[in-house]
PDB file with one MODEL, atoms N, CA, C and O in Angstrom:
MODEL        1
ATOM      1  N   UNK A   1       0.825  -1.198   0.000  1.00  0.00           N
ATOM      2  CA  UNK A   1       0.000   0.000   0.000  1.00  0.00           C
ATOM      3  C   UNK A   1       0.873   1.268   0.000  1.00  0.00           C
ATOM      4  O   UNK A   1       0.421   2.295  -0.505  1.00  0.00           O
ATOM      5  N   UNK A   2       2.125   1.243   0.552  1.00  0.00           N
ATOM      6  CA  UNK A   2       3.006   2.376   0.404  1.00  0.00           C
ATOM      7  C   UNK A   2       3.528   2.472  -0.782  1.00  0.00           C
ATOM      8  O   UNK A   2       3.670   3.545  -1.369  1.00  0.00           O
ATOM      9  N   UNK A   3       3.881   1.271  -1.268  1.00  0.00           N
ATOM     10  CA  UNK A   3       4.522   1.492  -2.733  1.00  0.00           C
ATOM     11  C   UNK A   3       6.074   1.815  -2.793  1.00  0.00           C
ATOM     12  O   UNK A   3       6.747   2.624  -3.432  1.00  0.00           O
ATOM     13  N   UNK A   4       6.387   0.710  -1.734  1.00  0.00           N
ATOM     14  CA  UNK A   4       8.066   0.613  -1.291  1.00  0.00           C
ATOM     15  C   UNK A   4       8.892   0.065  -1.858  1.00  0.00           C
ATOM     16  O   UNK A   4      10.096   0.296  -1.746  1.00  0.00           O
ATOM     17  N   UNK A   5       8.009  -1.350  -3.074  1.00  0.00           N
ATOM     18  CA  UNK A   5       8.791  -1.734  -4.122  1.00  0.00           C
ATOM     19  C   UNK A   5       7.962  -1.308  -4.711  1.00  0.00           C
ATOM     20  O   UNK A   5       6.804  -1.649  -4.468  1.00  0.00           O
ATOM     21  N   UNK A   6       8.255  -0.433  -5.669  1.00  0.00           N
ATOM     22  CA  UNK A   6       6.697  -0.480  -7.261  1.00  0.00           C
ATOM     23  C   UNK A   6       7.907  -1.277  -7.944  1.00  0.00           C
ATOM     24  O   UNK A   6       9.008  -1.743  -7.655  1.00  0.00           O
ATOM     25  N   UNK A   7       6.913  -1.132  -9.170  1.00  0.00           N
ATOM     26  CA  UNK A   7       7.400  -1.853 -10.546  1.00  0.00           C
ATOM     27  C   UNK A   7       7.650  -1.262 -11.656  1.00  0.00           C
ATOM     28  O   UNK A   7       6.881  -0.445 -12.163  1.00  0.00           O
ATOM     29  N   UNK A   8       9.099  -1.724 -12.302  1.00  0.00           N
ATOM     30  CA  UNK A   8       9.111  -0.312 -13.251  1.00  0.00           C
ATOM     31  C   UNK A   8       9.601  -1.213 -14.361  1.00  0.00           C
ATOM     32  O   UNK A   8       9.995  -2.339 -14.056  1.00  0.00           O
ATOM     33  N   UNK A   9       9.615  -0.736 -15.890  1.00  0.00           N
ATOM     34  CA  UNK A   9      10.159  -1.216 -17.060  1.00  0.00           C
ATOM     35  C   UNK A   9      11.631  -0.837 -17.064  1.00  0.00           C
ATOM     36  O   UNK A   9      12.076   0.249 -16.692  1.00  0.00           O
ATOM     37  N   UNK A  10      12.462  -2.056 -17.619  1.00  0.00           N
ATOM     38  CA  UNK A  10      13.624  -1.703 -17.514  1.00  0.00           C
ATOM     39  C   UNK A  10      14.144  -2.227 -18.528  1.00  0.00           C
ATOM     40  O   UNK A  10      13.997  -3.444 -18.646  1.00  0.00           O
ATOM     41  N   UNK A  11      15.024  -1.378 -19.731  1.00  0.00           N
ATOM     42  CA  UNK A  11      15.383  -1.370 -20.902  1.00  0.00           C
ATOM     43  C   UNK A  11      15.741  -3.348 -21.329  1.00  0.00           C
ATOM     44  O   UNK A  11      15.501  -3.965 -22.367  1.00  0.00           O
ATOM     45  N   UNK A  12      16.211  -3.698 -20.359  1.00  0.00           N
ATOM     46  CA  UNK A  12      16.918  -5.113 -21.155  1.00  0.00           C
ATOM     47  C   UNK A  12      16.374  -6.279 -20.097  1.00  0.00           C
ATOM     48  O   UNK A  12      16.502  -7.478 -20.346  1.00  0.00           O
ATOM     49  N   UNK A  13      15.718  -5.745 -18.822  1.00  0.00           N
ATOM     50  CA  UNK A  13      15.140  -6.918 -18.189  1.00  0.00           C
ATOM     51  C   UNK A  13      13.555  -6.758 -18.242  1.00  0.00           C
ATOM     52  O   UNK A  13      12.795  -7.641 -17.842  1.00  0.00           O
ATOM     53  N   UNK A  14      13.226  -5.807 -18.660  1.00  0.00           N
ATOM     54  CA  UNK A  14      11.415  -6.358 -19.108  1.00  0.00           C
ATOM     55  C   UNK A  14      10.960  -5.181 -17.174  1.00  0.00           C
ATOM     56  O   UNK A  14      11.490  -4.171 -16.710  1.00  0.00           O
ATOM     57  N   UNK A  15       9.688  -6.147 -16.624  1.00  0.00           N
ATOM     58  CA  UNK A  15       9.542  -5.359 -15.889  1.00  0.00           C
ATOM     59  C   UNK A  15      10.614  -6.083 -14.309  1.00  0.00           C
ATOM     60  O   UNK A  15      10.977  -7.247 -14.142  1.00  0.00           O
ATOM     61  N   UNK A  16      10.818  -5.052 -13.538  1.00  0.00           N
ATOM     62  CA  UNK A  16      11.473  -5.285 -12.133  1.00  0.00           C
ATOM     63  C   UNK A  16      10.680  -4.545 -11.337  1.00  0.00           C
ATOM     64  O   UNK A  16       9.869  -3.680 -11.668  1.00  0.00           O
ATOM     65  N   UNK A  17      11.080  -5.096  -9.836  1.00  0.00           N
ATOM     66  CA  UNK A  17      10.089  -4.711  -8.597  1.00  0.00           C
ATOM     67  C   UNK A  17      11.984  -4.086  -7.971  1.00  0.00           C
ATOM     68  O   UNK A  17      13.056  -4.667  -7.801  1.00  0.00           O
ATOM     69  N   UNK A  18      11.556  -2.821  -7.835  1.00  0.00           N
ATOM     70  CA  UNK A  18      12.585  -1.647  -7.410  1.00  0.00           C
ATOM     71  C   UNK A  18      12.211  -0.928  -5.620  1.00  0.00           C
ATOM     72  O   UNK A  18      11.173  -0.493  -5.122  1.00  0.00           O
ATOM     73  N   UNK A  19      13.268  -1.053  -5.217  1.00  0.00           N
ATOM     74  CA  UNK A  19      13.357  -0.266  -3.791  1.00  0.00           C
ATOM     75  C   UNK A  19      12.587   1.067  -4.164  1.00  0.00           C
ATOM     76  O   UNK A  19      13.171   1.706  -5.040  1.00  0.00           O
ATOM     77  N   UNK A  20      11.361   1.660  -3.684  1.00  0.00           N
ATOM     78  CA  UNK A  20      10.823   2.665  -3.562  1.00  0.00           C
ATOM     79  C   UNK A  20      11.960   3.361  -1.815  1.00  0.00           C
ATOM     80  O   UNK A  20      12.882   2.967  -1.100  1.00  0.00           O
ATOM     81  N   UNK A  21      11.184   4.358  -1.929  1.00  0.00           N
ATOM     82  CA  UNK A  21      11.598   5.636  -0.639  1.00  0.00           C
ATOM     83  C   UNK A  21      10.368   5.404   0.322  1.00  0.00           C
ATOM     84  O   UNK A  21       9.226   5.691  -0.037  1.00  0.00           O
ATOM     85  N   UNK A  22      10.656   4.870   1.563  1.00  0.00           N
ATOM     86  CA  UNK A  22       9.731   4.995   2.489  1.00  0.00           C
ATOM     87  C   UNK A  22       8.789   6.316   3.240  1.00  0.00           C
ATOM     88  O   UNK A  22       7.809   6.210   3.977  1.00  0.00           O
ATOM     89  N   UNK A  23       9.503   7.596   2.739  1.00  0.00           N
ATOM     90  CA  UNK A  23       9.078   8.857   3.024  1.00  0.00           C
ATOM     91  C   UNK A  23       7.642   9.008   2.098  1.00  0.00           C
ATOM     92  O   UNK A  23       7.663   8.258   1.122  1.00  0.00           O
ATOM     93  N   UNK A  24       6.724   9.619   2.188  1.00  0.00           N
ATOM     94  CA  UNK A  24       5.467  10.340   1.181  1.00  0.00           C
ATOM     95  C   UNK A  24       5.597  11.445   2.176  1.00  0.00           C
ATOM     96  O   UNK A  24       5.763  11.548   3.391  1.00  0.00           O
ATOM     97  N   UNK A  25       5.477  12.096   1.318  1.00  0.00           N
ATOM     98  CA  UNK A  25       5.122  13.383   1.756  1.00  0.00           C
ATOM     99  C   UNK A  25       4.085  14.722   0.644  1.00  0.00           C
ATOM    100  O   UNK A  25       4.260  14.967  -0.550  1.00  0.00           O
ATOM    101  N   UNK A  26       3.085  15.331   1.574  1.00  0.00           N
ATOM    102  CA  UNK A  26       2.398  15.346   0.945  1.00  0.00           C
ATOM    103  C   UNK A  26       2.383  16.725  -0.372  1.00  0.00           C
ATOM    104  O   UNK A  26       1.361  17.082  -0.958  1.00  0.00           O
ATOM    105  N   UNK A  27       3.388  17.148  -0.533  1.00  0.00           N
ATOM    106  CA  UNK A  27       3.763  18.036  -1.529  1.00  0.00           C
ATOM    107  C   UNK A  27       4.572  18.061  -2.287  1.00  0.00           C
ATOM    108  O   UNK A  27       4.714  18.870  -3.204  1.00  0.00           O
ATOM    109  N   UNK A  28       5.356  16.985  -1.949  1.00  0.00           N
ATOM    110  CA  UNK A  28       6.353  16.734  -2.625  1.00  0.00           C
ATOM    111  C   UNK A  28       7.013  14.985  -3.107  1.00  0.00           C
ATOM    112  O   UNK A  28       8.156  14.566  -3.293  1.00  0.00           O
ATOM    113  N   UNK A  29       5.840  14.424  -3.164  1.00  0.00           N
ATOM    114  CA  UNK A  29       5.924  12.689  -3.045  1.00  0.00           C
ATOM    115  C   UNK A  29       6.683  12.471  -4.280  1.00  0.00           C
ATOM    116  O   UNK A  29       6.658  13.337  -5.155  1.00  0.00           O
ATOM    117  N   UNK A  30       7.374  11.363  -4.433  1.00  0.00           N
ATOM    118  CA  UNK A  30       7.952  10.704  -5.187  1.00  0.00           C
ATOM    119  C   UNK A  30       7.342   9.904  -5.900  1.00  0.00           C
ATOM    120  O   UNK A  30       6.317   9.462  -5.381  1.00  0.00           O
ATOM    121  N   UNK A  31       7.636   9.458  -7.138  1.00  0.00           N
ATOM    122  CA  UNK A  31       7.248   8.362  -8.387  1.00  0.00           C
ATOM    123  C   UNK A  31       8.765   8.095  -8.952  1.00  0.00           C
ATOM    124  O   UNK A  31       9.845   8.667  -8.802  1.00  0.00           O
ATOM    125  N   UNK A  32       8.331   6.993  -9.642  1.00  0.00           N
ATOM    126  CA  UNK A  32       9.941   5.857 -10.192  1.00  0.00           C
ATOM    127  C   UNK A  32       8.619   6.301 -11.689  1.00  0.00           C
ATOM    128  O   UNK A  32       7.390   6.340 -11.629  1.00  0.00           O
ATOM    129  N   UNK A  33       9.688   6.604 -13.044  1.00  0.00           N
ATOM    130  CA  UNK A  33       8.947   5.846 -14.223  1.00  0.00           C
ATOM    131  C   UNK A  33       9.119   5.188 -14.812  1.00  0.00           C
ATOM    132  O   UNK A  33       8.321   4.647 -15.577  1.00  0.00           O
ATOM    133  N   UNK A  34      10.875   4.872 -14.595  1.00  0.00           N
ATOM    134  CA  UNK A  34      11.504   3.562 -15.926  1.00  0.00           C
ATOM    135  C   UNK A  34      12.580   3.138 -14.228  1.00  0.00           C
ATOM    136  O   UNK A  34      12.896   3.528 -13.104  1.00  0.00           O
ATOM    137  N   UNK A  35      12.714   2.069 -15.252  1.00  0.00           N
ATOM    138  CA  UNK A  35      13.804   1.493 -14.280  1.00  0.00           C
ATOM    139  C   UNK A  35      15.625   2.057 -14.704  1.00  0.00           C
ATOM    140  O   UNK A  35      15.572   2.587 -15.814  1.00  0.00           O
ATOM    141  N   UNK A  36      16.848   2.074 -14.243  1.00  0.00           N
ATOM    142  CA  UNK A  36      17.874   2.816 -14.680  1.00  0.00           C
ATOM    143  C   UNK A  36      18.262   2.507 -15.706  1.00  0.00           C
ATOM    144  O   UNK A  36      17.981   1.516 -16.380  1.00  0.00           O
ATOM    145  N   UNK A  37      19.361   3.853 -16.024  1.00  0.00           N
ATOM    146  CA  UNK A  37      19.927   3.657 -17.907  1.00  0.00           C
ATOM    147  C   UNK A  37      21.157   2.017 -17.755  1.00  0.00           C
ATOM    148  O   UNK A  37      21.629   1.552 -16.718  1.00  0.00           O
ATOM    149  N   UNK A  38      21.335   1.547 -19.108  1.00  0.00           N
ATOM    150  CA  UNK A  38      22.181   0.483 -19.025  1.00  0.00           C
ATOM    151  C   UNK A  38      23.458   1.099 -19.833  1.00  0.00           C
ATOM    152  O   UNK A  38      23.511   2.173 -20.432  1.00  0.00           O
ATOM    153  N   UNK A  39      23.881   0.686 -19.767  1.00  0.00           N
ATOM    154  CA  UNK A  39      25.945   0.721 -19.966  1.00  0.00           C
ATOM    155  C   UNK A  39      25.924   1.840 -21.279  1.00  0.00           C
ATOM    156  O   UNK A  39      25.095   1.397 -22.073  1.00  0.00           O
ATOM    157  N   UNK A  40      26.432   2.939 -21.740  1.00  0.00           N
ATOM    158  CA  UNK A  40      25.959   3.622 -22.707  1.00  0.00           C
ATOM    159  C   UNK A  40      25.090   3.995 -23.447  1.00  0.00           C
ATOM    160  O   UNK A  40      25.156   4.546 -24.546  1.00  0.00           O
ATOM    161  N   UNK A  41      24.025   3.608 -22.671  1.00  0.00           N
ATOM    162  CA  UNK A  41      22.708   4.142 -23.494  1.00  0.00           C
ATOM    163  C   UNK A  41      22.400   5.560 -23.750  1.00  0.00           C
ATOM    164  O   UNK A  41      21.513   5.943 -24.513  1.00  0.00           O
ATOM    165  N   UNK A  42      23.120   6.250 -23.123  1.00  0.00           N
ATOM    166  CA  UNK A  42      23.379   7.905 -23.419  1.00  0.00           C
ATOM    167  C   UNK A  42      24.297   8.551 -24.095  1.00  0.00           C
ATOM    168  O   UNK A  42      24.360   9.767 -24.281  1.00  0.00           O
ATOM    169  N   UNK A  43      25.529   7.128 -24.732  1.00  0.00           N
ATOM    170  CA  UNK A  43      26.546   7.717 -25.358  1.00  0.00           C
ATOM    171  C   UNK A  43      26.342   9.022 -26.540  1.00  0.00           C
ATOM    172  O   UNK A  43      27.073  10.011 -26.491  1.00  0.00           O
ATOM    173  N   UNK A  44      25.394   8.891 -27.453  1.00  0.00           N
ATOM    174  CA  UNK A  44      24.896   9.411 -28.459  1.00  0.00           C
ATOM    175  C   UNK A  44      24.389  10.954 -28.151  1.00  0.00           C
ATOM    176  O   UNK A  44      24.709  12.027 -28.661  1.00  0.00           O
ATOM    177  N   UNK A  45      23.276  10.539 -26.889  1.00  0.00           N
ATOM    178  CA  UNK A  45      22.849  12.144 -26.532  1.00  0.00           C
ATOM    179  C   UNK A  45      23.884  13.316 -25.852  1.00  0.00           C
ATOM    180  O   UNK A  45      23.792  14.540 -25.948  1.00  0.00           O
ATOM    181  N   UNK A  46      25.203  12.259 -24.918  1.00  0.00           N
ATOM    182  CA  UNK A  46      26.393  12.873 -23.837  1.00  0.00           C
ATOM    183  C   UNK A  46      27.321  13.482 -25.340  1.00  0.00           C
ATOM    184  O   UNK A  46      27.273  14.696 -25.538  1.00  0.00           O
ATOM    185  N   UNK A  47      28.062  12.673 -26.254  1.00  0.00           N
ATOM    186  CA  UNK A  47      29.084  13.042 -26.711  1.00  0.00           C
ATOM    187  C   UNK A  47      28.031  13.876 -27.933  1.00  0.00           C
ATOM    188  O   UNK A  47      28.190  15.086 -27.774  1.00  0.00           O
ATOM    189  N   UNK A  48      27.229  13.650 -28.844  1.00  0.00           N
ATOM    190  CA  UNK A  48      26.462  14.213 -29.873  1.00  0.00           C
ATOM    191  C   UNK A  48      26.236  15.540 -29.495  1.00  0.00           C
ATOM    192  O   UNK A  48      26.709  16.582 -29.948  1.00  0.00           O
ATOM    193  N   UNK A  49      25.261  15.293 -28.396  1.00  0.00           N
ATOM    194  CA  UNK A  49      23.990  16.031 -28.552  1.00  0.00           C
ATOM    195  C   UNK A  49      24.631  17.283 -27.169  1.00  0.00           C
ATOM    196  O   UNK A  49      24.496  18.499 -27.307  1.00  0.00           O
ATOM    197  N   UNK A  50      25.178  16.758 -26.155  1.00  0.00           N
ATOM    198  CA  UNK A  50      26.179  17.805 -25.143  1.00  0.00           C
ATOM    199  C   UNK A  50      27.639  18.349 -25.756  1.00  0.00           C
ATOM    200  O   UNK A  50      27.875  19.491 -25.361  1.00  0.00           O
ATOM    201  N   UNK A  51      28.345  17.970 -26.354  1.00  0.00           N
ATOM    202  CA  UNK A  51      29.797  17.720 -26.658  1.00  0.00           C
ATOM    203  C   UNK A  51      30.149  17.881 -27.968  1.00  0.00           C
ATOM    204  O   UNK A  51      31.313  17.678 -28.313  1.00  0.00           O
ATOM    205  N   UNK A  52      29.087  18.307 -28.952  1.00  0.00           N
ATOM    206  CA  UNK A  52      28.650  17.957 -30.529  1.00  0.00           C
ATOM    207  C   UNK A  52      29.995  17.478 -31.134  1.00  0.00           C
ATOM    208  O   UNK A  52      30.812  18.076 -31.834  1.00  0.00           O
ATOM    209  N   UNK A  53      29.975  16.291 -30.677  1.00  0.00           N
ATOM    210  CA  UNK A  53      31.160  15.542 -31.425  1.00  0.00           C
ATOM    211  C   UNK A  53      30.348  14.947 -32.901  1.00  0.00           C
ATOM    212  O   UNK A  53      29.215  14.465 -32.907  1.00  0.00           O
ATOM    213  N   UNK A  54      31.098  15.093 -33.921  1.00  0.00           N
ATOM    214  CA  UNK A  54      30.680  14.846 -35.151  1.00  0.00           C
ATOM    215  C   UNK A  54      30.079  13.225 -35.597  1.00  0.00           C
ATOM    216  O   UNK A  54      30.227  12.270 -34.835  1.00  0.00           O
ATOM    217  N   UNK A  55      29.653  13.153 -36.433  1.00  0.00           N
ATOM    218  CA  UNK A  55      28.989  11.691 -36.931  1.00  0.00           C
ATOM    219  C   UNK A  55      30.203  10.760 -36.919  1.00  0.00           C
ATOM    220  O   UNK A  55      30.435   9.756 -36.246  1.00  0.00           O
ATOM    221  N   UNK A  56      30.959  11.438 -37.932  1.00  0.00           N
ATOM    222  CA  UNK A  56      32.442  10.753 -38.621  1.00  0.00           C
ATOM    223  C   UNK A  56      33.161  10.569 -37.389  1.00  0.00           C
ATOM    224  O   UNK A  56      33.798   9.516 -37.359  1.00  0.00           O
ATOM    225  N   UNK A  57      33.263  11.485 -36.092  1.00  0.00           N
ATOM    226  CA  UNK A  57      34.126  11.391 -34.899  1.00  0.00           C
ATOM    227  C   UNK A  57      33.466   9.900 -33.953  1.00  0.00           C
ATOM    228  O   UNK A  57      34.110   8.996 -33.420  1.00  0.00           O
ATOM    229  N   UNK A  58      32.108  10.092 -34.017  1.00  0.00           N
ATOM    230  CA  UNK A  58      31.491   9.212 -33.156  1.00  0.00           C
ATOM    231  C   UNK A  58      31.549   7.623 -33.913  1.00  0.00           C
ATOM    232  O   UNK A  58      31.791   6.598 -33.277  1.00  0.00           O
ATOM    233  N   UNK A  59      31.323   7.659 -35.122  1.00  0.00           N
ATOM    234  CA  UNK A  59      31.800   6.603 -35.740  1.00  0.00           C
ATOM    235  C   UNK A  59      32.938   5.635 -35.246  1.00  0.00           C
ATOM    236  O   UNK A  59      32.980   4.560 -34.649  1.00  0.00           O
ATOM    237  N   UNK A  60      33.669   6.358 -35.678  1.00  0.00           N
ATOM    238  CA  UNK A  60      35.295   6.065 -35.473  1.00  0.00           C
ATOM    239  C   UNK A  60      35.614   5.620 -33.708  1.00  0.00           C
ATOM    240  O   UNK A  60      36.123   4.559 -33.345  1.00  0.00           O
ATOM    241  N   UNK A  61      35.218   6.594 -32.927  1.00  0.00           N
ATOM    242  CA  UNK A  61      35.060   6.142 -31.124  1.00  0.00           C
ATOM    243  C   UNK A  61      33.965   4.579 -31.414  1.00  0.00           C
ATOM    244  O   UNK A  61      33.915   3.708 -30.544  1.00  0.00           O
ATOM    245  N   UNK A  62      33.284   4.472 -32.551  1.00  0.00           N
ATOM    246  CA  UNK A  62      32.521   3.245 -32.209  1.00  0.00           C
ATOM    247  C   UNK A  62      33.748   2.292 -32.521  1.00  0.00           C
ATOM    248  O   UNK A  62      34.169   1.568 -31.619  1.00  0.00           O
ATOM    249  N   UNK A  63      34.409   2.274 -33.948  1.00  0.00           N
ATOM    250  CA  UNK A  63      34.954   1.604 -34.476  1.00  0.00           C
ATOM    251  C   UNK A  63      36.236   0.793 -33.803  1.00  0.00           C
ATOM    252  O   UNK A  63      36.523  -0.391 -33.981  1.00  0.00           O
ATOM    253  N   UNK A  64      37.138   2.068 -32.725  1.00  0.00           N
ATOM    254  CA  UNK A  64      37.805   1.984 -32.149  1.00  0.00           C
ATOM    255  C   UNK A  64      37.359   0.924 -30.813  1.00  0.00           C
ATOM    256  O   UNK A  64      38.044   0.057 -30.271  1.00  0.00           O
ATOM    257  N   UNK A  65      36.241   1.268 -30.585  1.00  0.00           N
ATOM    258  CA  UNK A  65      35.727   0.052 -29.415  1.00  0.00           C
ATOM    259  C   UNK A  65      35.910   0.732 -28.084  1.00  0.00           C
ATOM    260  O   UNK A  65      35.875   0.163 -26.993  1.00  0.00           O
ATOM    261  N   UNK A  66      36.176   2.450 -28.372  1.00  0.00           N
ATOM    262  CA  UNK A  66      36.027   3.413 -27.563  1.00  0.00           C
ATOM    263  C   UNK A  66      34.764   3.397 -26.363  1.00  0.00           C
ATOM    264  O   UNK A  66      34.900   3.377 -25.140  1.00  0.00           O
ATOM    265  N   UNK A  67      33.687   3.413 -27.055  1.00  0.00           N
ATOM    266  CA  UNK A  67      32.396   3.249 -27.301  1.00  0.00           C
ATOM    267  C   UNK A  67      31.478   1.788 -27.901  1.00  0.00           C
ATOM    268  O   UNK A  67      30.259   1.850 -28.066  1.00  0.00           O
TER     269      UNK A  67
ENDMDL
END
């Protein structure tokens, strides 16, 4: 009824039952919506999209096994 484990979708295991926060409070309560990022799943948005490293640059960091 507190919702201390909810259940969340998680990119490569489907759904999981996750440690919620035992606190509610009533103005400021907490929600989970996905479960956490997995091993570079942000590479693209961090080096691209923050860092505007080029197509041809990001390529090559793939190729290299950088990335």
């Amino acid at each position: 009824a507190w919702g201390l484990w909810p259940t969340v979708r998680h990119q490569d295991m489907g759904l999981v039952r996750v440690d919620g926060i035992g606190a509610h409070m009533s103005q400021t309560d907490w929600s989970l919506a996905r479960g956490g990022p997995v091993l570079g799943e942000h590479n693209r948005y961090v080096l691209q999209g923050l860092l505007h490293v080029s197509d041809d640059e990001y390529a090559e960091l793939e190729t290299e096994g950088v990335i």
